[in-house]
C-alpha positions as CSV (number, residue, x, y, z in Angstrom):
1,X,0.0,0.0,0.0
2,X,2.9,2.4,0.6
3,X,4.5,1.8,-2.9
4,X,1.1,1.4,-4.4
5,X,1.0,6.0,-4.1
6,X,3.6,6.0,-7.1
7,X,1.3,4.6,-9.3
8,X,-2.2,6.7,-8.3
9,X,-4.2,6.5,-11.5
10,X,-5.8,9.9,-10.4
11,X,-2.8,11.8,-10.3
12,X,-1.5,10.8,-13.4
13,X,-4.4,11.3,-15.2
14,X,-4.3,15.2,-13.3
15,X,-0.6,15.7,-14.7
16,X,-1.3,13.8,-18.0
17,X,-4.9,16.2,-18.4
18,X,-2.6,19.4,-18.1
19,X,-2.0,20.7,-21.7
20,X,1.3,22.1,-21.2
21,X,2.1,18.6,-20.3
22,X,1.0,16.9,-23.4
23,X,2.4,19.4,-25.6
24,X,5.8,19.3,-23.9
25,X,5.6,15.2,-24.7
26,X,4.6,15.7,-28.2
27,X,8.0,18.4,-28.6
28,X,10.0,15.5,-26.5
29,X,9.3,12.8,-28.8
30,X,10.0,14.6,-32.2
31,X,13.2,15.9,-31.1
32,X,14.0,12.4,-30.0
33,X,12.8,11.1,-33.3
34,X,15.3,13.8,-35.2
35,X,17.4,12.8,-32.7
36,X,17.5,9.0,-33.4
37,X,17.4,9.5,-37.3
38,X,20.6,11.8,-37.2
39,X,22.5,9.3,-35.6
40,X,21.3,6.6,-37.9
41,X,22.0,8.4,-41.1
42,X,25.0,10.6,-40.8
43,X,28.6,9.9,-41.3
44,X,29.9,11.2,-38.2
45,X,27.3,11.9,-35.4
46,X,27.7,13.5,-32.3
47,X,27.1,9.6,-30.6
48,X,27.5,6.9,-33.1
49,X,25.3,3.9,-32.3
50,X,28.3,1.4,-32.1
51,X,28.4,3.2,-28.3
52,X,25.5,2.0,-27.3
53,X,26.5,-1.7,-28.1
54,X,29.3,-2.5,-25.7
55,X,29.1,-5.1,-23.3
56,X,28.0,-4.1,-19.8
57,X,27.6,-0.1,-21.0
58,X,24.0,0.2,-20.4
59,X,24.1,-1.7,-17.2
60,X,26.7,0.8,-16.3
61,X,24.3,3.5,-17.0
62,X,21.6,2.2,-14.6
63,X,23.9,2.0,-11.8
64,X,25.0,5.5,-12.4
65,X,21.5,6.6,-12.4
66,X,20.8,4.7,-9.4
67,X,23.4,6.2,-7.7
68,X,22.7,9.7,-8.4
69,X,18.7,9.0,-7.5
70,X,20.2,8.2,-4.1
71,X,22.6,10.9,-3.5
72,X,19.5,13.2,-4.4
73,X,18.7,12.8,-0.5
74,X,21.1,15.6,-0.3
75,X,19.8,18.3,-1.9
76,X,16.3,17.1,-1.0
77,X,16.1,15.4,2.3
78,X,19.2,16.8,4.0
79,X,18.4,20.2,3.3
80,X,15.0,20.2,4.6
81,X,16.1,18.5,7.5
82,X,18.7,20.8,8.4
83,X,15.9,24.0,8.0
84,X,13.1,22.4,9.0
85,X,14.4,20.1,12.0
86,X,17.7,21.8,13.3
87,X,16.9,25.3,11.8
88,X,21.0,25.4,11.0
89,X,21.5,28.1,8.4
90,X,23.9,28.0,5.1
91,X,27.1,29.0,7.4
92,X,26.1,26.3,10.0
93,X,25.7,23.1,7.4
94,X,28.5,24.2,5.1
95,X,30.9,23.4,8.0
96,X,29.9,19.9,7.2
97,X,31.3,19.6,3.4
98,X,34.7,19.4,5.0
99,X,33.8,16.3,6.7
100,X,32.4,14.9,3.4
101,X,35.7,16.1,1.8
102,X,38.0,14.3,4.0
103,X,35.5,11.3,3.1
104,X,36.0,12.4,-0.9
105,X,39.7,11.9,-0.5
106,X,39.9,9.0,1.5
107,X,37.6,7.0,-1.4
108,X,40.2,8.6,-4.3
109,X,43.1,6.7,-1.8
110,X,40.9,3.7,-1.2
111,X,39.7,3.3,-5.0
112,X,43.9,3.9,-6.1
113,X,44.8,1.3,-3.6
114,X,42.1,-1.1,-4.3
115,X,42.6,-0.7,-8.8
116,X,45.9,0.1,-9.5
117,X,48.2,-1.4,-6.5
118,X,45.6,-4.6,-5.2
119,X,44.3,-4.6,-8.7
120,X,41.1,-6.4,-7.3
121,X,37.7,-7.1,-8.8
122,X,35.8,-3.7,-9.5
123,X,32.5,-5.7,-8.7
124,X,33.7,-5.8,-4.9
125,X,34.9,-2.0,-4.8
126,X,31.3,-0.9,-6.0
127,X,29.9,-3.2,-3.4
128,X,31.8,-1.3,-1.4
129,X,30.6,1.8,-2.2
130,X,27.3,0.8,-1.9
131,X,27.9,-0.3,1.4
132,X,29.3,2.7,2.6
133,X,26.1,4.0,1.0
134,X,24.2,2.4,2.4
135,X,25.7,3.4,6.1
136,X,24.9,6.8,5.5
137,X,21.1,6.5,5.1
138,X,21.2,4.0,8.4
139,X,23.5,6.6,10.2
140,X,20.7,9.4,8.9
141,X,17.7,6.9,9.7
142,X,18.8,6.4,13.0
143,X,20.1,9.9,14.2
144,X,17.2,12.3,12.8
145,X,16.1,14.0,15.4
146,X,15.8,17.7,16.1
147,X,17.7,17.8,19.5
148,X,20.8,16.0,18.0
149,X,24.5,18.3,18.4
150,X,26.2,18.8,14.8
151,X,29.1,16.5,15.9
152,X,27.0,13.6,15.0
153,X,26.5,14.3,11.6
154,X,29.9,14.2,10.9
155,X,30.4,10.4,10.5
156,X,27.6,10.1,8.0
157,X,29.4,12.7,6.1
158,X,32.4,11.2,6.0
159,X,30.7,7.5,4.2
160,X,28.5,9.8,2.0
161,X,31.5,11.7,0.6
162,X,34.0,8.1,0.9
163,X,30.9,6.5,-0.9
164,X,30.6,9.3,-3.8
165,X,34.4,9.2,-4.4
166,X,35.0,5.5,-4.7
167,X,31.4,5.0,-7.1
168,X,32.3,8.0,-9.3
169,X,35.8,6.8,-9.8
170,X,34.9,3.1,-10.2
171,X,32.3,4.2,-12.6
172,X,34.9,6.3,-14.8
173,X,37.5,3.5,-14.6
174,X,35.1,0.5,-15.8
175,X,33.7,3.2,-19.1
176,X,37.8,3.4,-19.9
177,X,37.7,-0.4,-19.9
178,X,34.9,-0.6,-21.7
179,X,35.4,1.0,-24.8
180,X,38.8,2.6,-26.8
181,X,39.8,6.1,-27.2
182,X,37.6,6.5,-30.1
183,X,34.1,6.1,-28.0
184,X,35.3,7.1,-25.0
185,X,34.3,10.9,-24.9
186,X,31.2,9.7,-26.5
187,X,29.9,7.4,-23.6
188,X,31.3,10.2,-20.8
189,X,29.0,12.6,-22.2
190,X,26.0,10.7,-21.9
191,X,27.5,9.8,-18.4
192,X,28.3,13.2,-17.2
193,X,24.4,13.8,-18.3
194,X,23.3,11.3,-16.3
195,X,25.6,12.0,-13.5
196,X,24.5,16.1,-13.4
197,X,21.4,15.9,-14.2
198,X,19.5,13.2,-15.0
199,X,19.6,11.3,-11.7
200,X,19.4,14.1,-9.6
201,X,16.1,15.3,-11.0
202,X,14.8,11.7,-10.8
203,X,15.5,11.5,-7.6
204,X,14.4,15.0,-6.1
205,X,11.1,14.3,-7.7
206,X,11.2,11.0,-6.4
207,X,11.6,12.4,-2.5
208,X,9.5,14.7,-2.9
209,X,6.2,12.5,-4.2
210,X,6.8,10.8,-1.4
211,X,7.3,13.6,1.3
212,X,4.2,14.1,0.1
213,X,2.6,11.1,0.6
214,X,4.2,10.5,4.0
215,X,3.3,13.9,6.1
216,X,-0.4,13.7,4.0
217,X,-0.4,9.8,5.9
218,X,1.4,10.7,9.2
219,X,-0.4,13.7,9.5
220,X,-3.9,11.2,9.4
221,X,-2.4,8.8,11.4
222,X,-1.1,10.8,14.2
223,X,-3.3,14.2,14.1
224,X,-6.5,12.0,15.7
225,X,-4.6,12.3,19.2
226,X,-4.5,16.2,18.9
227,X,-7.4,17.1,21.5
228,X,-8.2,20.9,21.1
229,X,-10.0,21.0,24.4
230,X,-7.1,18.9,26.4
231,X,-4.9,21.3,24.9
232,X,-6.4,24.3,26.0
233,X,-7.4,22.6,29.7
234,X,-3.9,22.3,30.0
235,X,-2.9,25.9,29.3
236,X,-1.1,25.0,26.0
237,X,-0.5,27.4,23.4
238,X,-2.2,25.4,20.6
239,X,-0.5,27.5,18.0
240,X,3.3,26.6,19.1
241,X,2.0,22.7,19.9
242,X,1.2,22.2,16.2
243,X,4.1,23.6,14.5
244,X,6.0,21.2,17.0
245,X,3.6,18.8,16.0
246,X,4.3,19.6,12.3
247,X,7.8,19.4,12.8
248,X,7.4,15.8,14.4
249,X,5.4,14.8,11.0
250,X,8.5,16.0,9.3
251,X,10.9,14.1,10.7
252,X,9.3,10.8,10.9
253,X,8.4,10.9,7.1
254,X,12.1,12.3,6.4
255,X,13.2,9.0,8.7
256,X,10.9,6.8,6.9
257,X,12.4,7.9,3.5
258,X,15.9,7.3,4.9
259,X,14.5,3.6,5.8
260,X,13.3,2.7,2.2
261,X,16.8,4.0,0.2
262,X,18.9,2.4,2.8
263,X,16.8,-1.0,1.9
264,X,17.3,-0.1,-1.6
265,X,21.0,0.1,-1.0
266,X,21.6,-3.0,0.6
267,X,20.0,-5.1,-2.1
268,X,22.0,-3.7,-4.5
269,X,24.9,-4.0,-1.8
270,X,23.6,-8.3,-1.8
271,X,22.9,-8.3,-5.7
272,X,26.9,-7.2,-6.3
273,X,27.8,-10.1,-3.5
274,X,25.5,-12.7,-5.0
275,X,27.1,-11.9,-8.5
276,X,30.6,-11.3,-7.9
C-alpha cells in the first residue's frame, strides 16, 4: 500500500490532463525522433550507435542513475532536514562539506589502492561503495532528530562523501575499460548527463512525491490524538503545539524515507555479492 501511491491512476491522469504537459511530450518525442534519425543516417554523429553496443555499458548507465537518485537525498532530504528540524543556516551546514571532503579523498586513496596497486575485482569496490552507501542512510535513519548536536553528523558525512568518491571513480574506470579512445568521450558525455542531471532530477522528484505522501499519511495517522479541548485545559498554546507537531510529522516521514533508500542500497549491496 505504501508503494502502491507511485502509481495513483488519479494523479496521473491530473498531470497527464494538463495541456502544457501533453504538448511538452509531443515536442519531446519529435526531437527524440530527429534525434534517433541523425545518428542513424550521418557519417559522423555526435554519438555513433556502435556506443551503445558495448558489453555491460548500459548496465553501467543504470547503476550511475541509481546512484545519483540516491545521492539526491542531499539536496532534498538533508536540506529540509537541516531547516526544517535543526533550523541550521547555510554558514552552519556548510561546516559539514569538510567532513564529506575528508571522506572524498579517502575513497580517491581507497579506489587507487584497491585498482591500480591490489588490482582487485571492481564488482567488490562498487559493493563497497554501496555499502558505505548504504551506512549513511542507516546513520541518517537512526540519528534524525531535532535535538541532535552537529558532531553527529559528521560520521555520516564522512561514508557519504568516501561512498561518492570510490562509485564516481569506479564508474569512470570501468567506461575506460569498456570501450577505446575512439568512444570514449562519446559514452562520458551521456555519463556526465546522467551524472549532473539526469539522476538528480529523478531522484528529487522522487523524494519529494513521497514527502508528500508521507506527512499527508502521518499527518492522518497521528493528528486523531490532537485534543483541542485537552490542549487548551492544559494551558497550552495550541498554536506553538502544532508547529512542534508539524515538525514531528517532518521528521518521521524524512526517517521513513531514509529507511526505504537504505533498503534499496543494501540489495544492491547483496545483488553485487550474490554476482561477484
Amino acid at each position: 500500500a505504501e508503494i502502491a501511491f507511485l502509481f495513483n491512476y488519479g494523479d496521473w491522469y491530473d498531470w497527464w490532463n494538463s495541456s502544457v504537459i501533453r504538448w511538452l511530450t509531443v515536442v519531446i518525442a519529435i526531437t527524440f525522433i530527429g534525434c534517433l534519425h541523425r545518428m542513424l543516417h550521418i557519417r559522423h554523429p555526435y554519438l555513433e550507435p556502435k556506443m551503445w553496443l558495448y558489453p555491460h555499458y548500459i548496465p553501467l548507465l543504470i547503476l550511475i542513475t541509481l546512484v545519483e537518485v540516491f545521492l539526491a537525498t542531499e539536496h532534498v532530504l538533508e536540506e529540509m532536514f537541516y531547516e526544517g528540524g535543526l533550523h541550521y543556516e547555510n554558514l552552519t551546514t556548510s561546516v559539514l562539506d569538510w567532513w564529506m571532503i575528508l571522506g572524498i579523498l579517502g575513497g580517491c586513496l581507497f579506489a587507487l589502492w584497491w585498482m591500480r596497486f591490489l588490482r582487485y575485482n571492481f564488482y567488490r569496490l562498487l559493493a563497497i561503495g554501496f555499502a558505505s552507501l548504504a551506512i549513511y542512510m542507516i546513520s541518517f535513519y537512526f540519528i534524525l532528530s531535532s535535538d541532535i548536536n552537529i558532531e553527529k553528523l559528521y560520521v555520516p558525512m564522512i561514508f557519504k562523501g568516501f561512498a561518492y568518491a570510490v562509485l564516481s571513480t569506479t564508474f569512470m574506470t570501468c567506461l575506460q575499460e569498456l570501450m577505446p579512445f575512439q568512444h570514449f568521450f562519446q559514452g562520458l558525455s551521456v555519463f556526465n548527463k546522467i551524472h549532473m542531471l539526469v539522476g538528480g532530477v529523478m531522484g528529487g522528484a522522487l523524494y519529494a512525491r513521497m514527502l508528500r505522501y508521507y506527512i499527508t499519511d502521518n499527518i492522518q495517522r497521528y493528528g486523531g490524538y490532537v485534543d483541542l479541548s485537552g490542549t487548551s485545559s492544559r494551558h497550552i498554546d495550541f498554536g506553538s503545539f502544532m508547529n512542534g507537531f508539524m515538525e514531528r510529522v517532518q521528521l518521521i516521514s524524512l526517517k521513513q524515507i531514509y529507511g526505504w533508500v537504505a533498503y534499496a542500497c543494501l540489495a544492491i549491496f547483496v545483488l553485487f555479492l550474490l554476482y561477484d
